[in-house]
C-alpha positions, 0 to 999 in steps of 0.5 A, spaced: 583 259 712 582 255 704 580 262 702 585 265 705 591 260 702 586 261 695 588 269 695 595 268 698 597 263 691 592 267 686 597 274 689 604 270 688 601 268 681 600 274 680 608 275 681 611 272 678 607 273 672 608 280 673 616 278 674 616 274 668 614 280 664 618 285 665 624 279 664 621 279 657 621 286 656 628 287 659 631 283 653 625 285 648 625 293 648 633 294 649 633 288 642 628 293 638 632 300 640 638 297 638 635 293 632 632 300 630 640 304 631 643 299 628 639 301 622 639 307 622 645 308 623 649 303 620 650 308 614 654 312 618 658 307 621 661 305 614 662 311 612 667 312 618 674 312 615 676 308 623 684 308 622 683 315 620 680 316 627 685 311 632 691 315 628 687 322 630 687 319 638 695 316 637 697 323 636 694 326 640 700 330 646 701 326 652 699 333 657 693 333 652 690 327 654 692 326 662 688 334 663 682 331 659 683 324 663 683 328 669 677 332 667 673 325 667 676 324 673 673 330 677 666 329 673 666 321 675 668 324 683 662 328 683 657 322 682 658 320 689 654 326 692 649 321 691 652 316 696 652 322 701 646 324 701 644 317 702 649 316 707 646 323 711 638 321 711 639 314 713 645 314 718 649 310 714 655 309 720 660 308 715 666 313 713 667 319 708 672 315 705 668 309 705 663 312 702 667 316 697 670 309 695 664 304 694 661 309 690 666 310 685 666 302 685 659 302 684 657 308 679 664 306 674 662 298 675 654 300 673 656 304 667 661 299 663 657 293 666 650 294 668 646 290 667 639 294 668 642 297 674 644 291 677 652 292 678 652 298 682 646 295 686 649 289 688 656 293 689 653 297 694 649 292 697 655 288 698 659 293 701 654 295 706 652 288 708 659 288 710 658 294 715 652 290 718 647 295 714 640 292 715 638 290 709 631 294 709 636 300 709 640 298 704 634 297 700 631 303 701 637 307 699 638 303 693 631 303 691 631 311 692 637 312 688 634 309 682 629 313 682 633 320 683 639 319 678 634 321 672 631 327 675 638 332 672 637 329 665 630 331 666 632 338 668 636 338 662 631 336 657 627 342 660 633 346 659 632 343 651 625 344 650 625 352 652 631 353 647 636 354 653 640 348 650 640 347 643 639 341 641 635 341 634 641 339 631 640 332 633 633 333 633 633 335 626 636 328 624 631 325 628 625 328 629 622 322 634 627 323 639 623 330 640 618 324 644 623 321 648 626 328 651 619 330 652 617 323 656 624 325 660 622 332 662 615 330 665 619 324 669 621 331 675 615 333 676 612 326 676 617 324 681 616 330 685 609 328 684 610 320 687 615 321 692 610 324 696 604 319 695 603 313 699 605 308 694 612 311 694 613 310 702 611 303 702 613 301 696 619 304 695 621 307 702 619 301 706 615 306 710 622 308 713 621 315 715 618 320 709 624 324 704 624 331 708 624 335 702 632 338 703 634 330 702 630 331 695 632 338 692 640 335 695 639 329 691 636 332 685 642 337 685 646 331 685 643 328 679 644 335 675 652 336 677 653 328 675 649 330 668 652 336 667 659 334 669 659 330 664 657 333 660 663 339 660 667 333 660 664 331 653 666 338 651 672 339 653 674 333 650 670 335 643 674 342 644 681 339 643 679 335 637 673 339 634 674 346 634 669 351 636 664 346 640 661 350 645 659 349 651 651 349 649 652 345 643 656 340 646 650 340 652 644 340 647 647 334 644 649 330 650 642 331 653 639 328 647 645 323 647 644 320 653 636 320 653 637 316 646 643 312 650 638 310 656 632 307 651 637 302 649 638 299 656 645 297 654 651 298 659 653 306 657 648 307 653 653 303 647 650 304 641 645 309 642 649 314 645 654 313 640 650 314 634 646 320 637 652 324 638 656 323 632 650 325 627 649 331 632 657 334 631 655 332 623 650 336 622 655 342 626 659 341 620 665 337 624 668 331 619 666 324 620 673 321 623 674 326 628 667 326 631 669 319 632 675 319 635 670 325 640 666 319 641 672 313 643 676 318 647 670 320 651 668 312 652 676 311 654 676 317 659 669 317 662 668 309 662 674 305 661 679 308 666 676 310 671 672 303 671 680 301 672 681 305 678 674 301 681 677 295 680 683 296 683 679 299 689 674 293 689 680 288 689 681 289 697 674 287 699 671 283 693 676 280 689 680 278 695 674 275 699 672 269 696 667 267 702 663 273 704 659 274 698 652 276 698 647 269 698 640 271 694 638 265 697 639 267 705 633 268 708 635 275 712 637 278 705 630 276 701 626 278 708 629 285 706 625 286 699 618 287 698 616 285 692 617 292 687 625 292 690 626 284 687 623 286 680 628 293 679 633 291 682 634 284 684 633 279 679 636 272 678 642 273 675 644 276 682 649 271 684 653 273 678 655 279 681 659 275 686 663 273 679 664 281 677 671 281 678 674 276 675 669 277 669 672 284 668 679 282 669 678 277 664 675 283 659 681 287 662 687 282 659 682 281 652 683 289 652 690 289 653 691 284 647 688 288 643 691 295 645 698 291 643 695 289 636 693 297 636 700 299 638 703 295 634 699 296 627 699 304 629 706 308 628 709 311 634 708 319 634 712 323 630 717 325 635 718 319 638 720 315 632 726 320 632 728 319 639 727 311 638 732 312 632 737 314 636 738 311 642 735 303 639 737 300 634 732 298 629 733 290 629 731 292 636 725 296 634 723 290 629 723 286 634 718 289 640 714 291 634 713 282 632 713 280 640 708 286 641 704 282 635 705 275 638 704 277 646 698 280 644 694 275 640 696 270 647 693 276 652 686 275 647 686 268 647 689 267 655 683 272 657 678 265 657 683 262 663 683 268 666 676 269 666 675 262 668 681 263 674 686 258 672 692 258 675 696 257 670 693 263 665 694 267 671 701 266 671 702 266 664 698 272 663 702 277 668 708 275 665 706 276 658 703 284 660 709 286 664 713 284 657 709 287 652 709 293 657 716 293 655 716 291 648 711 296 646 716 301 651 721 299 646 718 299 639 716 307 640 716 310 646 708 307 647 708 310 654 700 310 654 700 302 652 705 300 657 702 304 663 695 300 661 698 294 660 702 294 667 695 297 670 692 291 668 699 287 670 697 290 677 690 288 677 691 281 676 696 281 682 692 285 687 686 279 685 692 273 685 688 269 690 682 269 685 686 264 681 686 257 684 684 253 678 688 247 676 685 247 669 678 249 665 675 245 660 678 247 654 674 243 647 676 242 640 670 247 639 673 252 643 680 252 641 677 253 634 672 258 636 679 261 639 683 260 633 678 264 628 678 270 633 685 270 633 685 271 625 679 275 625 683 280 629 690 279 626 686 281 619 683 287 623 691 289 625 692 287 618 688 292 615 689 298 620 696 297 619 695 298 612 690 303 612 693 308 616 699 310 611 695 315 608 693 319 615 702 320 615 703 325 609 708 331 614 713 331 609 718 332 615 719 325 615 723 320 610 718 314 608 725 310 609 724 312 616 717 308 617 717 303 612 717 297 617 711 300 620 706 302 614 708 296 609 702 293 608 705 286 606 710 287 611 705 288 616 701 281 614 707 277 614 708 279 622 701 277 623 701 271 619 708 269 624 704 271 630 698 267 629 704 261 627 709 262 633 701 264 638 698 258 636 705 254 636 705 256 644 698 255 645 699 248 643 705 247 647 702 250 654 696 245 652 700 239 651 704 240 658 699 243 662 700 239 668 693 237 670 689 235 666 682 231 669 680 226 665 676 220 664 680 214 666 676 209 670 677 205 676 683 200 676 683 193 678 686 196 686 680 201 686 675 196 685 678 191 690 678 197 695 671 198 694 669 191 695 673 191 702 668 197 703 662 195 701 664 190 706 661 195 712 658 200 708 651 198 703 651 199 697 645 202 693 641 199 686 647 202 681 653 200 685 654 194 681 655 198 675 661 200 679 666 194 677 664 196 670 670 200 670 668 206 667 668 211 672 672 214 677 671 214 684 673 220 689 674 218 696 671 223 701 671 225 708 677 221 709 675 215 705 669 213 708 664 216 703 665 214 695 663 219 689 663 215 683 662 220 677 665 222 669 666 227 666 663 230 660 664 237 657 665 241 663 660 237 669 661 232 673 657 227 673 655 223 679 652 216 679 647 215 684 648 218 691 653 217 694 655 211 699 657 212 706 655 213 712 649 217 710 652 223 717 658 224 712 654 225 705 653 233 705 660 234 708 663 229 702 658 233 697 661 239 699 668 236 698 667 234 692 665 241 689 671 243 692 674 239 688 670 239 681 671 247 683 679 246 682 677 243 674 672 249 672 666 243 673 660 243 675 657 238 679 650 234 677 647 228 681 644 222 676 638 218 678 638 220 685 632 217 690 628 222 694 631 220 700 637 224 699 634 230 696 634 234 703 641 233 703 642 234 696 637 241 697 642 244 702 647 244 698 645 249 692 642 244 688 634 243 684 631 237 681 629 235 675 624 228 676 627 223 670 623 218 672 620 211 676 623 206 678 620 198 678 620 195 685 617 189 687 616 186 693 618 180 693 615 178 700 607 179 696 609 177 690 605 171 687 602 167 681 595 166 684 589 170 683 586 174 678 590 180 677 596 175 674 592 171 670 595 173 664 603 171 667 601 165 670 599 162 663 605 164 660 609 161 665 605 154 665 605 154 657 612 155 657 613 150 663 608 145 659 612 146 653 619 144 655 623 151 656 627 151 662 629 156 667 636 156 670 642 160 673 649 160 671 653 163 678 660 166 678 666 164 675 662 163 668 665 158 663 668 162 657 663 157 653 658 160 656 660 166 655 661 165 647 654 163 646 651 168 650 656 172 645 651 172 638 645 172 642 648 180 645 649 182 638 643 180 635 639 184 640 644 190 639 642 190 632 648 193 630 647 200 635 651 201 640 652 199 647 650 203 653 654 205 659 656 210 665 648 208 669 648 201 664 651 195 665 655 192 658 656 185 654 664 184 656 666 178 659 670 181 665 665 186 667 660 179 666 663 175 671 662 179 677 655 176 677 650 171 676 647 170 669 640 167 668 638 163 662 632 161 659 632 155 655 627 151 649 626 145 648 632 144 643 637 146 648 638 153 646 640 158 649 634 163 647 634 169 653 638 171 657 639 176 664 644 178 669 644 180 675 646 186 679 646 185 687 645 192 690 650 190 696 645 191 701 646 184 705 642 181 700 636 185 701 635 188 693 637 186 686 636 188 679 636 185 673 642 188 669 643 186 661 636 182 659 637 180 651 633 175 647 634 172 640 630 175 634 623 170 633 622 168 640 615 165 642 610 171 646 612 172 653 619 170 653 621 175 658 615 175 662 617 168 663 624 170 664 622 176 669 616 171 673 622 165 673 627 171 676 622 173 681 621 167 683 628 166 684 630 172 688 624 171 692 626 163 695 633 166 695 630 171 700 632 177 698 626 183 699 626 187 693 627 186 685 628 192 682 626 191 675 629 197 672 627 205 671 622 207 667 624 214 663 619 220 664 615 216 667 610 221 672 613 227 670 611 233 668 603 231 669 602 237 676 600 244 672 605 247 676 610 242 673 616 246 671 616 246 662 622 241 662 618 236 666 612 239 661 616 236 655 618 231 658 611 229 659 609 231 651 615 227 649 613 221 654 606 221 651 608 222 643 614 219 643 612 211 641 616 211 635 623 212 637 623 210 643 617 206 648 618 210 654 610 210 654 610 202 653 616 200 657 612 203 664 605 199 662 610 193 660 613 193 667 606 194 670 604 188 669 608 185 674 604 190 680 611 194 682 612 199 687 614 206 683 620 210 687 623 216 683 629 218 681 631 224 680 637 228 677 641 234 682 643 240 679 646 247 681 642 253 678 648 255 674 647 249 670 642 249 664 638 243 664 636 243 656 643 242 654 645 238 661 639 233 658 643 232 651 650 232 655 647 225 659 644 222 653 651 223 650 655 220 656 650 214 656 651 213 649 658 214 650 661 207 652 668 208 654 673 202 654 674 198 661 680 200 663 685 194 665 691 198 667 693 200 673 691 207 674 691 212 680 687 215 686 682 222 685 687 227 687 692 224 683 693 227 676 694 225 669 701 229 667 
């Protein structure tokens, strides 16, 4: 049975080894191809005159672009042969319609989005789970579908090879592509060749009933109308801008194009699809900026827009269906993977998926700024300017043109709260695209822009319930990052307002008549005064924005009512630090549960565990999510024990070990014996020598205070005090406990400690702050501790905790995750900053039990920058707060 455990470890191992490697790869290999045409191609991109190019698409004839639109509509259609196919061989019980619209969703949201395939797959994977699909059907289906969609690009390269396809003018350029069309070729007979073995039917097929060889050539002629498809809609598109493509040209080019294009791994194949095709049309002898405008053309047509029609059919059933997301974690769902499946198609960032929605209509709104930014720096066609003239006035046309300027900038930088759901940005934003659908209206006649924008003002409607957050952390370092974008963007509005001026040389029309337009110092001075008046209205919507959580602490009435609470609720070893003041309190399940927390950046850092009945725990911390959520926070937990961690587990979170802590038993504590023979002769020199031991209980003369003072500040050294998990020198926070002292023999003050009870009905106490003066004889504080433990022991308390000993026992297991690792190499080596290694051996000289502490995480949460975050709160010490101040749910206006 040892042996058997032995194989099953050994082969999981292996796993995730396997799984960690093609991690690697999938970062390292689209990295390097990218590097690669980026050098290649980074020539060819300077030489592209870009305004020259936007000018070329602007003038393009509204029926023009609406018959190509509608090309790249019927090429994307197309695509959903695959989901029939899939639907007919699996008997997947969903309707015609259905299956139309899930696989538009999916096709157009994996080809802008991808993710290594990642989008449609869990695209499909949701909507069928929804139709109570078996999990192992679904994942048959998609893992069939991922291996036939390359089948009609291999049948292209084929066609290639035999010189039915002319693709030497691209391979001319580049001749190692002549590998890559060759590897795509022999993927058909390949697969033809696996799909009948015993390693697809089990792997892939999940020993479902065997492909019949219809279902294969249905599939593989499904996969040679998409790439075909597609690729007329790349030459009808070429043939409006590059006369004389033909059809074989443009599909030679295309075929190497998207070969090049899938080696990148890259959404679209951006990058080496691009650079691949243009250099092809070069060498056909067609000129760099039309070429281009072939290439933006093709990518707004085929990719963008019918992504946008995706979205507005997805928002029905996921942007508006916040609760039913698929949950990686769930048992059924990773019962229905084997092992290849999880590595092709469903890797950790799974739950992303669930974000897609939002996450586009963010990037959706960041577009819409820029293509007011376009819009305005480009003129108006020609025929429209003169209709414009004549039925506005020109202050009028001037004016639109500035607002477009101003409402465009706003629409890039409140894409950042439409991307993180805030209410306020939502609102915002649908006004701001409805007017800048009129303003551009206004300015020339832009009817494209407008129906964009309005398009997108739909979207945002449509998907209304998705913005319920109050606020998002906003920070300085944002809000700068935002405010150079914004005039990096401004400069590049600039730029092709001031470039395009040569492109317009139709004597037919009057300089006079557009100098407002293609005045390169005017243009500049309508970007100057739109970042002014954007930033001047940013500044005015952070000002009185009307929620805002902050750290404000725990007034005087919230401290009273956490006493009369703890007066039927225990406490734990942190609660004392409560009445420091610096944290807030949220009331959970109708009061009867406290969440002490702060807040840094964008978390929300718990202290301890929660306290309250401990039947009410789960649903409090569910609430308090709930409540984080509204914020954009996410919710950690600092120094939890292990008692808790179930509960903290069934809620979503992980674990990182932050050290133990020093419990002694107070019931076993004693000087006799071997063991404690250096402590007993501490104790009887300084007992022999005169020192006394005593204990000043609260309320504290203010003239002890003042002695204590100069000893705090000696000990500080000039650092700064600690807060948040730590108590600190400050008289009000010092009366709330018992303060121990240690005396010489001249009356001096020379130690002193304070206590903290845990409320516990004096069951436990810890020490708080220890300090000590400078040149103290040896063994001052184990005489204090001995002295203290002693104390605590006749007054009956159970157990004296002797505080955390940092990174103590972490990270020592070979299976210990690498953080817990450093945290054990910095626990070993970091002698000189900080005695991590030494505090744990100091502590061990009075024989305690060591309990762990633990800090709770969601998995959307990087530990390494959470760790910095925590050293920065603890370090962070705010001012006590003496004012009165309100409850969780009320707000700072």
């Amino acid at each position: 049975m040892k042996d058997l455990q032995e194989v099953h470890r050994t082969k999981f191992s292996k796993l995730l080894t396997v799984l960690h490697r093609y991690k690697l790869l999938q970062i390292l290999i689209p990295t390097a191809v990218i590097a690669f045409i980026y050098w290649e191609g980074k020539n060819e991109f300077q030489r592209f005159d870009w305004t020259g190019t936007l000018h070329t698409l602007h003038q393009m004839k509204p029926a023009t672009v609406l018959f190509l639109f509608g090309t790249a509509l019927i090429a994307i259609a197309a695509v959903s042969v695959y989901d029939f196919v899939l639907r007919r061989h699996f008997n997947i019980p969903i309707s015609r319609w259905d299956t139309f619209r899930y696989s538009w969703v999916a096709n157009t949201s994996n080809s802008v989005i991808g993710f290594s395939g990642i989008a449609g797959a869990a695209f499909r994977t949701f909507f069928y789970r929804k139709h109570k699909i078996p999990m192992q059907t679904i994942t048959a289906s998609i893992s069939f579908l991922s291996t036939i969609t390359i089948t009609g690009l291999s049948m292209l390269s084929w066609a290639g090879i035999f010189g039915f396809l002319p693709i030497q003018a691209v391979v001319h350029v580049h001749p190692w592509t002549i590998f890559a069309v060759w590897a795509t070729a022999l993927y058909l007979p390949g697969y033809i060749f696996l799909q009948r073995t015993s390693f697809y039917a089990k792997w892939l097929n999940r020993n479902l009933p065997r492909m019949n060889g219809a279902t294969i050539a249905a599939s593989i002629v499904a996969s040679l109308l998409e790439w075909v498809c597609a690729g007329i809609c790349f030459w009808l598109i070429g043939t409006c801008l590059l006369p004389g493509l033909s059809l074989a040209d443009a599909l030679g080019i295309y075929t190497v194009s998207a070969i090049t294009g899938l080696l990148t791994m890259a959404p679209g194949g951006i990058g080496g699809f691009d650079l691949t095709a243009l250099l092809g049309l070069q060498q056909l002898g067609y000129p760099a900026d039309k070429t281009a405008a072939v290439l933006v053309l093709f990518r707004l047509l085929y990719y963008l827009f019918p992504w946008m029609i995706g979205l507005v059919i997805a928002a029905s059933d996921v942007a508006m269906d916040r609760d039913k997301t698929i949950d990686p974690d769930d048992e059924n769902f990773e019962n229905g993977l084997n092992n290849w499946q999880k590595i092709w198609h469903f890797p950790n960032q799974f739950k992303l998926v669930g974000e897609l929605g939002v996450w586009s209509l963010g990037k959706l709104v960041f577009a819409s700024g820029f293509v007011l930014l376009l819009s305005a720096a480009l003129p108006g066609l020609l025929y429209r300017l003169h209709l414009t003239d004549e039925l506005l006035a020109a202050p009028l046309m001037k004016l639109s043109h500035q607002l477009s300027v101003v409402i465009g900038l706003l629409l890039i930088v409140l894409s950042w709260g439409i991307s993180h759901r805030v209410k306020r940005a939502y609102q915002l934003t649908l006004f701001f695209l409805c007017m800048g659908a009129i303003f551009t209206f206004s300015k020339a006649f832009d009817i494209e822009e407008a129906l964009f924008l309005l398009i997108v003002a739909l979207l945002l409607w449509i998907s209304r319930d998705r913005f319920y957050r109050i606020s998002a952390s906003f920070s300085r370092d944002k809000a700068a990052l935002w405010g150079l974008l914004t005039f990096a963007l401004a400069y590049v509005y600039d730029l092709i307002a001031s470039g395009i001026h040569p492109a317009l040389s139709n004597p037919s029309t009057s300089a006079d008549e557009l100098t407002w337009l293609i005045n390169p110092k005017l243009n500049g001075l309508v970007a100057i005064t739109g970042i002014i008046v954007t930033w001047l209205m940013l500044s005015l919507i952070l000002l009185l924005r009307p929620y805002r959580l902050v750290n404000k602490g725990a007034s005087q009435e919230e401290q009273e009512k956490l006493r009369k609470f703890l007066d039927h609720e225990n406490g734990n070893l942190l609660t004392h630090v409560l009445f420091a003041g610096d944290k807030n309190f949220f009331w959970a399940s109708n009061e009867r549960v406290l969440i002490p927390y702060s807040i840094i950046r964008n978390k929300l850092v718990v202290l301890g565990d929660p306290i309250g009945n401990r039947e009410w725990i789960s649903e409090a911390i569910q609430e308090c999510q709930r409540f984080a959520d509204l914020y954009d926070l996410s919710v950690v937990f600092y120094q939890v024990s292990p008692s808790y961690l179930p509960i903290y587990h069934e809620n979503g979170y992980r674990f990182f070990k932050l050290g133990e802590e020093a419990l002694v038993q107070l019931d076993s504590f004693t000087l006799s014996g071997k063991r404690m023979t250096n402590l007993r002769t501490v104790k009887n020199r300084f007992d022999r020598e005169g020192f006394r031991f005593e204990i000043s209980k609260p309320p504290h003369d203010n003239q002890l205070l003042e002695k204590l003072l100069p000893i705090s500040n000696k000990w500080l050294h000039r650092k700064k005090e600690k807060g948040f998990s730590l108590g600190w020198f400050e008289e009000s926070y010092m009366q709330l406990s018992p303060i121990v002292l240690l005396i010489n023999p001249e009356d001096v003050i020379i130690a002193f400690a304070t206590l903290a009870p845990s409320y516990d009905n004096d069951c436990s106490i810890s020490v708080d702050l220890m300090r000590h003066l400078p040149n103290t004889p040896n063994g001052t504080m184990d005489q204090l501790f001995v002295c203290l433990l002693e104390w605590a022991k006749s007054e009956g308390y159970e157990t004296f905790n002797l505080g955390m000993a940092p990174l103590s026992s972490v990270g020592q297991a070979q299976a210990a995750i690498r953080e817990e690792k450093l945290a054990h190499f910095v626990f070993k080596h970091s002698g000189y900053w900080y005695g991590f290694k030494g505090l744990r051996k100091y502590k061990e000289k009075f024989y305690p039990a060591w309990e762990p502490r633990y800090l709770a995480y969601p998995r959307s949460v990087s530990l390494p920058i959470l760790l910095l975050e925590l050293v920065r709160l603890i370090a962070r010490r705010p001012k006590r707060n003496e004012k009165k101040t309100t409850s969780h749910d009320e707000v700072v206006h």
